[in-house]
C-alpha positions as CSV (number, residue, x, y, z in Angstrom):
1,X,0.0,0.0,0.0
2,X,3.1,2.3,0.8
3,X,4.4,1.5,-2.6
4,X,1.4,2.2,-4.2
5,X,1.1,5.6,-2.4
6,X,4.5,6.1,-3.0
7,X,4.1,5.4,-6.9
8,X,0.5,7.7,-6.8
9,X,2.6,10.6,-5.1
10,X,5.7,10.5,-8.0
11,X,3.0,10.1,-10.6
12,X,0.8,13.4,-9.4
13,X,4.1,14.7,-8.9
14,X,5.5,14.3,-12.6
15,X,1.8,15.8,-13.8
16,X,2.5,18.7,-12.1
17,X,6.2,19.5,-13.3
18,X,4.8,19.3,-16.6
19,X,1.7,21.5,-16.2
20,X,3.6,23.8,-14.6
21,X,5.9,23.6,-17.8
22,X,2.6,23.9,-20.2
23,X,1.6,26.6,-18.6
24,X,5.0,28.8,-18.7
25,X,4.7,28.2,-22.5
26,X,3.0,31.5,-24.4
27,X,-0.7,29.5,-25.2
28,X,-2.5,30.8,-28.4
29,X,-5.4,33.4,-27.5
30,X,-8.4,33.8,-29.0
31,X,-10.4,37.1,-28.9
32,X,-13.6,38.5,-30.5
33,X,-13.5,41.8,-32.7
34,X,-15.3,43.3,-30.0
35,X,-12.5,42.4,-27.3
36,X,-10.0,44.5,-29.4
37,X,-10.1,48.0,-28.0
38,X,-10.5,46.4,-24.5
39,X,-6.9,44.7,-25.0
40,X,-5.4,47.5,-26.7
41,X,-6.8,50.4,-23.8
42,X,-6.3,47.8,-20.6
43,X,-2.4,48.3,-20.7
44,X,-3.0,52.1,-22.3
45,X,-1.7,51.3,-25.6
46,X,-1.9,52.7,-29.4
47,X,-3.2,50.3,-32.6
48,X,-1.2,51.9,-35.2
49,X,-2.6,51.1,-39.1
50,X,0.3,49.0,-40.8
51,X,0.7,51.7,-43.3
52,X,1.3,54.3,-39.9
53,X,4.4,51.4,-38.7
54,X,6.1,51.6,-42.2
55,X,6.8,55.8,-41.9
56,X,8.5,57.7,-39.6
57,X,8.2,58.3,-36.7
58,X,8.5,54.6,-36.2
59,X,10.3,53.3,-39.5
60,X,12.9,56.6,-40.4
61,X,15.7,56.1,-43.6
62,X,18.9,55.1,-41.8
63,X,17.3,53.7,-38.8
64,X,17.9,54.3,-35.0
65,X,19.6,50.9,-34.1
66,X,23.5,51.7,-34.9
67,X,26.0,53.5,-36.8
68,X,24.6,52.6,-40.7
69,X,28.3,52.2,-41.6
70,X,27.9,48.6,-39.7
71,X,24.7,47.7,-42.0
72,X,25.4,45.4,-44.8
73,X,27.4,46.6,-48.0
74,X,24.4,47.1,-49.6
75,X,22.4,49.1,-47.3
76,X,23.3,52.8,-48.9
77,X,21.2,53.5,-51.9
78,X,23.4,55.8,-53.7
79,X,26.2,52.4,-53.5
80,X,28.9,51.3,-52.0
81,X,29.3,54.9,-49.9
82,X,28.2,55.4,-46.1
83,X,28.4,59.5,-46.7
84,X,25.3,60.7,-45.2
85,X,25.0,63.6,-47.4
86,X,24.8,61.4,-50.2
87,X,22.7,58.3,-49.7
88,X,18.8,59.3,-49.0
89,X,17.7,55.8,-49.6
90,X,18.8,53.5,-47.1
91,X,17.7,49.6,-48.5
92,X,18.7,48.2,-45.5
93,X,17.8,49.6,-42.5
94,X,16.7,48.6,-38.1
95,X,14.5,50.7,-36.4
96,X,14.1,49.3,-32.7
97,X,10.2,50.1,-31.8
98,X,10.4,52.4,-28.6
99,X,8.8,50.6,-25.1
100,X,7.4,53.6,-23.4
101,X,3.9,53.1,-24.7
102,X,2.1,49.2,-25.9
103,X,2.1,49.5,-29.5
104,X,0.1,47.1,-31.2
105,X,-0.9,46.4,-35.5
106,X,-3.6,43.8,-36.2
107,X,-4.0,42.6,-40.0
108,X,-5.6,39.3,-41.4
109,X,-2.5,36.7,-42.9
110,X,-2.6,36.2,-46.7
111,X,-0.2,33.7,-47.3
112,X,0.5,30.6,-45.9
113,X,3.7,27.7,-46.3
114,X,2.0,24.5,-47.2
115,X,3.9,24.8,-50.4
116,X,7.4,25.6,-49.2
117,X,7.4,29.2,-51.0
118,X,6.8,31.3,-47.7
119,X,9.9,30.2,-45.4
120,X,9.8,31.2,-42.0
121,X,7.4,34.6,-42.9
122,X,3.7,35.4,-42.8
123,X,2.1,38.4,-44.1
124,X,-0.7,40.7,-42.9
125,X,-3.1,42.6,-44.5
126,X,-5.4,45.8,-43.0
127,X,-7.9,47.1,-45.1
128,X,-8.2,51.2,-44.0
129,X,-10.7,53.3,-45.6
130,X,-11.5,50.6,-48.4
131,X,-7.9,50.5,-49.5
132,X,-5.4,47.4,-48.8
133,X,-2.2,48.1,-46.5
134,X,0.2,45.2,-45.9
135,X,2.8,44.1,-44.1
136,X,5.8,41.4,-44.0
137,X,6.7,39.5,-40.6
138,X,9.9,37.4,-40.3
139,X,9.1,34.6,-37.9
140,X,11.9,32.2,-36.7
141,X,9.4,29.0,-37.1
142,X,8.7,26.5,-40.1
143,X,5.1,25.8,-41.1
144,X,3.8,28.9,-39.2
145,X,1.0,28.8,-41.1
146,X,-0.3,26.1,-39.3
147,X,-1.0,28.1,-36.1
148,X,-1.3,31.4,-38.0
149,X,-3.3,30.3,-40.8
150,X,-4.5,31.8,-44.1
151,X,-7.5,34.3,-43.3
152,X,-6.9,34.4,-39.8
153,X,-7.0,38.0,-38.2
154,X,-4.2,38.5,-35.8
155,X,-3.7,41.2,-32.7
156,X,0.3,41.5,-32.0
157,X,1.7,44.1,-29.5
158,X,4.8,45.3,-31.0
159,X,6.9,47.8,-29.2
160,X,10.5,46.0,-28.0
161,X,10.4,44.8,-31.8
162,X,12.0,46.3,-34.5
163,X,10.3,47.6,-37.8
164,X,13.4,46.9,-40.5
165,X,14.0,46.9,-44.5
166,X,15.5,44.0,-46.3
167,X,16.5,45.3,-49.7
168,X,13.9,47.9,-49.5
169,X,10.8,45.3,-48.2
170,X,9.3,46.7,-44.8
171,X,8.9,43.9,-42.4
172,X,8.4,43.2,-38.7
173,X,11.6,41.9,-37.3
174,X,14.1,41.5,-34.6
175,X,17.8,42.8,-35.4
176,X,20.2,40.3,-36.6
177,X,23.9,40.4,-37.1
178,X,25.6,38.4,-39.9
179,X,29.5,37.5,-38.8
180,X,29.6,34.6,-41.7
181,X,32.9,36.0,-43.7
182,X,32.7,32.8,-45.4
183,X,29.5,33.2,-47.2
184,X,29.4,33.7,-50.9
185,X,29.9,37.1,-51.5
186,X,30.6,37.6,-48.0
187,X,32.0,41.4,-48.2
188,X,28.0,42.3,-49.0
189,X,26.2,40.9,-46.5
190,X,27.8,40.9,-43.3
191,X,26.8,43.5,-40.8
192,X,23.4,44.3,-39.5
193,X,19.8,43.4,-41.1
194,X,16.9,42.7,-40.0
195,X,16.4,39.1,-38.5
196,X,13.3,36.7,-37.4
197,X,11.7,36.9,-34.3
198,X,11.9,34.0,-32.2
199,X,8.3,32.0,-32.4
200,X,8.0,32.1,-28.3
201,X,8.6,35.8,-28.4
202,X,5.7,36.4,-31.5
203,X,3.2,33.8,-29.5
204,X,3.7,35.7,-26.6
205,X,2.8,38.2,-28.5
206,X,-0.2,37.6,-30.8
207,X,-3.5,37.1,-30.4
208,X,-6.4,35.4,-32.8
209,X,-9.2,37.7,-33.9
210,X,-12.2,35.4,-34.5
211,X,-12.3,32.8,-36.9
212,X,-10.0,32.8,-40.7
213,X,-12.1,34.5,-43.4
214,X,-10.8,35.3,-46.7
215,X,-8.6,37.7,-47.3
216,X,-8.9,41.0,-49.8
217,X,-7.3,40.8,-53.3
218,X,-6.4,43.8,-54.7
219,X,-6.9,43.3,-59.2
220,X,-4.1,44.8,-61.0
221,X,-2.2,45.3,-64.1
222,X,1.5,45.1,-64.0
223,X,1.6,49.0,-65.2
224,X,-0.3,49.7,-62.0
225,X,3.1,49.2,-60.6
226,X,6.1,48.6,-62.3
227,X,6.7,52.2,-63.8
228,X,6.6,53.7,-60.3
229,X,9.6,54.9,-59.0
230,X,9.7,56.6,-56.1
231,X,11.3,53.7,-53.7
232,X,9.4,55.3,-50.1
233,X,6.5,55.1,-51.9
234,X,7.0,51.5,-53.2
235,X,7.9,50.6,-49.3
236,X,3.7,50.9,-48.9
237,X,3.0,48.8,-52.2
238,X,4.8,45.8,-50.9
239,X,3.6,42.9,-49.1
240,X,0.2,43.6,-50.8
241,X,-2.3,40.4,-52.2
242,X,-3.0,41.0,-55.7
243,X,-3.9,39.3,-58.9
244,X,-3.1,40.1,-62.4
245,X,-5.9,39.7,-65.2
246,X,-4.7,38.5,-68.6
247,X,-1.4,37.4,-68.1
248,X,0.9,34.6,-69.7
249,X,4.3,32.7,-69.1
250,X,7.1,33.6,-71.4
251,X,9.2,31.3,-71.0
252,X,11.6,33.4,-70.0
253,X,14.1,34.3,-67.3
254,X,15.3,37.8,-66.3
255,X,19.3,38.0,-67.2
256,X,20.4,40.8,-65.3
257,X,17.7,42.8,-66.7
258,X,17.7,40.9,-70.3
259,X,14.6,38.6,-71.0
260,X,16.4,35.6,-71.9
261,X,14.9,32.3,-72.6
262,X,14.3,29.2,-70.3
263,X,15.9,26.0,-71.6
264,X,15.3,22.3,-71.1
265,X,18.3,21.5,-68.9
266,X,18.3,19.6,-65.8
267,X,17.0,21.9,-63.1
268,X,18.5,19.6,-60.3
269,X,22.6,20.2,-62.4
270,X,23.9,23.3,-60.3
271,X,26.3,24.2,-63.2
272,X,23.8,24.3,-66.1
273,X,20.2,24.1,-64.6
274,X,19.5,27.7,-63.4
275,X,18.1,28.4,-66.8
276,X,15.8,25.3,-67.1
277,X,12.2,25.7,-67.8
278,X,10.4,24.9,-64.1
279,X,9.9,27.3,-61.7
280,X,12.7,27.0,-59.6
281,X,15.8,25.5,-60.6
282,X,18.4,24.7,-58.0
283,X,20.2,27.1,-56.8
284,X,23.2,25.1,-55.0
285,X,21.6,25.7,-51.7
286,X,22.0,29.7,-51.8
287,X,18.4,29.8,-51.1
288,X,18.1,32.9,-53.5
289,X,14.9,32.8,-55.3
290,X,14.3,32.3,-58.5
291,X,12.4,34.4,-60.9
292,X,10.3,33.7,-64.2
293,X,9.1,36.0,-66.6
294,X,5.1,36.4,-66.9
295,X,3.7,39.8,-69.5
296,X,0.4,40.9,-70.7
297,X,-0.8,41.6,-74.3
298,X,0.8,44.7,-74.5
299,X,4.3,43.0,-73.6
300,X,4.9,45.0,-70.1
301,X,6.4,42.3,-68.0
302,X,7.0,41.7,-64.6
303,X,8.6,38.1,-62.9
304,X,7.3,35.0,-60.5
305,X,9.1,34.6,-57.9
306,X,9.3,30.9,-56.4
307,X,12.2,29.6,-53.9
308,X,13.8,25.9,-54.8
309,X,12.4,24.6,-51.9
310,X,8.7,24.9,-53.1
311,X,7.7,21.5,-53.2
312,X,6.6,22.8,-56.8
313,X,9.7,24.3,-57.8
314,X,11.1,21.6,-60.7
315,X,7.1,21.8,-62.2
316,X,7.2,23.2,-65.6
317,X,6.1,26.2,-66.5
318,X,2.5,26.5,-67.7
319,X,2.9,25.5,-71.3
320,X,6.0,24.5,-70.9
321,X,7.8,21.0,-71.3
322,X,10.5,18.5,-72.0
323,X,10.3,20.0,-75.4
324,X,10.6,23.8,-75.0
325,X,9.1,26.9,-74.2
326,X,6.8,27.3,-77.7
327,X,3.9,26.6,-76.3
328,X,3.8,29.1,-72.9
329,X,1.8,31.9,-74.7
330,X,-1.3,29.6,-75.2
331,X,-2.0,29.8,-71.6
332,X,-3.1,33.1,-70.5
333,X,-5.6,33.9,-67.6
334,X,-4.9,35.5,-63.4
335,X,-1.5,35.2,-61.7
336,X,-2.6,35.7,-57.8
337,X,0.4,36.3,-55.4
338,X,2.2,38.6,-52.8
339,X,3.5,42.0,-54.9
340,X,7.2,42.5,-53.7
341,X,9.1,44.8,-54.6
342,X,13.4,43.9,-54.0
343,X,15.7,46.3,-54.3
344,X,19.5,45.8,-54.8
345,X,22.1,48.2,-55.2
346,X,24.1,46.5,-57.5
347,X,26.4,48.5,-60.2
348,X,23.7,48.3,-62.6
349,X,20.7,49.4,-60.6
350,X,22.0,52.5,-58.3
351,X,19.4,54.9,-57.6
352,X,19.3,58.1,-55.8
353,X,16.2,60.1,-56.8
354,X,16.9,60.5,-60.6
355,X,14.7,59.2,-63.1
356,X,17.9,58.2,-65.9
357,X,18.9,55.9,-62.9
358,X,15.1,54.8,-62.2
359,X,14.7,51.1,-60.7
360,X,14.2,48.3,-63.6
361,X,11.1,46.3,-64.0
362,X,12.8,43.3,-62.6
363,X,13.0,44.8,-59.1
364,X,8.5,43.8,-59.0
365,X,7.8,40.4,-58.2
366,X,4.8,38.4,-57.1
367,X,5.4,35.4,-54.8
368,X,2.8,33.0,-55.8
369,X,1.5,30.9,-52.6
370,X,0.9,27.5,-54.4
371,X,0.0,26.7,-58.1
372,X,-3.5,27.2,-57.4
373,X,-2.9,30.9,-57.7
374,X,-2.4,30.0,-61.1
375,X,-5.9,30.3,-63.6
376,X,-4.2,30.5,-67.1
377,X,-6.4,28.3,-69.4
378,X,-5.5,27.4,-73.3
379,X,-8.6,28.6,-76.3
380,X,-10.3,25.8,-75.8
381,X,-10.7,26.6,-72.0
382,X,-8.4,24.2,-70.6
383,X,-6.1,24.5,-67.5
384,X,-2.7,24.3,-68.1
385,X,-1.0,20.9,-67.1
386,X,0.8,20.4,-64.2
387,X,4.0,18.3,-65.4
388,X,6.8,17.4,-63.1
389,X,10.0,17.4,-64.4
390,X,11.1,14.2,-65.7
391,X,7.7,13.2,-66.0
């Protein structure tokens, strides 16, 4: 009977150690629409719109969170330069949130990573006087999108975070420092940029607003955006859901700026795959992603952007196969992603306010979520097939 008590006491004992574990863990919470001013005004705090969090004063054009000659190489917009009476774009740049006041943003997630092409990332959407605003969120968690899920309407109290740029794309963030002098191209990228947040810090942090509904889709042409060139500006188009009418593949891969077109290599051969005809030839493990070409009628063009890790990424393109690109412009129809906008400052793309030096048409991007963001349909009415490589 002793033993038993014995074994009873360890066992009640154990449960306890581990709910006491549980309930040190941040738990997701769930609150109606009509909670939300209550949370925000218990602890005397401020919902700022998204747009609001990407301007000064809370996101300013060097950033508050150290010298910008410790930023990456490629942080100064005017080049390889740190003279701050020169460069008045900054493309990388950390401002810490300040933590005398709760500051929270709430926005409804439009993308999710069931398909591999959202990494460690989420994005938000607010809609503010019947117009879309949007936001990026680094996240240091795979398959966020199962907790955080497409359509779901988030609360998140934000001040001790950090609203930074990564080649010109706004996003919530944590700084991050980038010591790896072995990496290719090393002399670019280490220094400062902004970095994920750890997932216990953002649970902590975020809240549910009632149940997933669909999000808002904004319908665009690709000259709705890929002529504009004032990169602040631009900083509020990113992020955004969209979907392009009357679009088609080309076939084609941007070349430094050059349309150039897709082959039928073998996207898995490092050396000679990056131009094959899928949508996301390896890349060696860089983990850059890659780009394909889609344009409308008219021939304006913009690219697709799709990482090699998409668990679609070696699928041709639509009209595409083991044959060739001929066939690409039978399929036209809606290309639905996330609108990016990625600005580098390489040799060839320096800008600093003048319009000879104006950003290229290759900086725009949408980042499609899965192939069913893709409707692009042959004459007859027929979706395009989907066709592994090697199939």
């Amino acid at each position: 009977m002793k033993t038993q008590s014995i074994i009873l006491s360890a066992i009640l004992l154990t449960g306890l150690v581990f709910a006491s574990c549980r309930s040190e863990e941040p738990q997701v919470r769930y609150i109606q629409e009509e909670d939300v001013a209550g949370q925000v005004a218990a602890v005397g705090g401020k919902l700022l719109t998204l747009n609001e969090l990407k301007q000064a004063p809370y996101m300013t054009e060097r950033g508050n969170y150290c010298d910008p000659a410790l930023y990456r190489l490629r942080a100064s917009g005017t080049g390889h330069t740190y003279d701050p009476y020169l460069d008045t774009i900054w493309l990388f740049a950390i401002d810490t949130l300040p933590v005398g006041q709760p500051l929270f943003i709430r926005g409804r997630v439009t993308t999710d990573d069931l398909s591999g092409n959202f990494y460690k990332s989420l994005c938000i959407q607010q809609m503010v006087g019947g117009k879309q605003q949007a936001l990026r969120i680094s996240v240091d968690a795979s398959s966020i999108g199962g907790m955080y899920q497409l359509g779901q309407e988030v609360l998140i109290r934000i001040d001790g975070l950090a609203i930074g740029r990564y080649a010109n794309q706004p996003q919530l963030c944590v700084p991050s420092y980038n010591n790896n002098v072995n990496a290719n191209k090393a002399s670019e990228k280490v220094g400062w940029a902004p970095g994920r947040i750890p997932f216990a810090e953002f649970k902590k942090r975020t809240q549910l607003i009632g149940t997933p509904q669909t999000p808002h889709c904004d319908t665009v042409q690709i000259t709705d955006f890929v002529n504009n060139l004032n990169q602040v500006d631009n900083r509020l188009e990113d992020g955004k859901l969209v979907c392009i009418k009357d679009v088609y593949y080309t076939g084609q891969y941007s070349n430094y700026g050059d349309a150039t077109d897709c082959t039928t290599n073998n996207p898995d051969d490092f050396d000679n795959g990056s131009t094959a005809n899928v949508f996301a030839p390896t890349t060696g493990n860089m983990g850059y992603p890659q780009s394909r070409i889609i344009a409308d009628e008219y021939g304006n063009m913009t690219l697709v952007s799709v990482s090699e890790y998409a668990k679609f990424s070696h699928f041709y393109l639509p009209g595409a196969d083991s044959q060739g690109i001929a066939n690409c412009p039978d399929y036209t129809g809606n290309v639905t992603g996330i609108l990016g906008y990625y600005r580098d400052n390489n040799i060839t793309k320096m800008y600093n306010g003048s319009d000879s030096n104006a950003p290229a048409w290759d900086d725009w991007s949408i980042t499609i979520r899965s192939l069913d963001d893709l409707s692009l349909y042959d004459e007859d009415g027929k979706l395009w097939p989907r066709i592994e490589y090697g199939e």
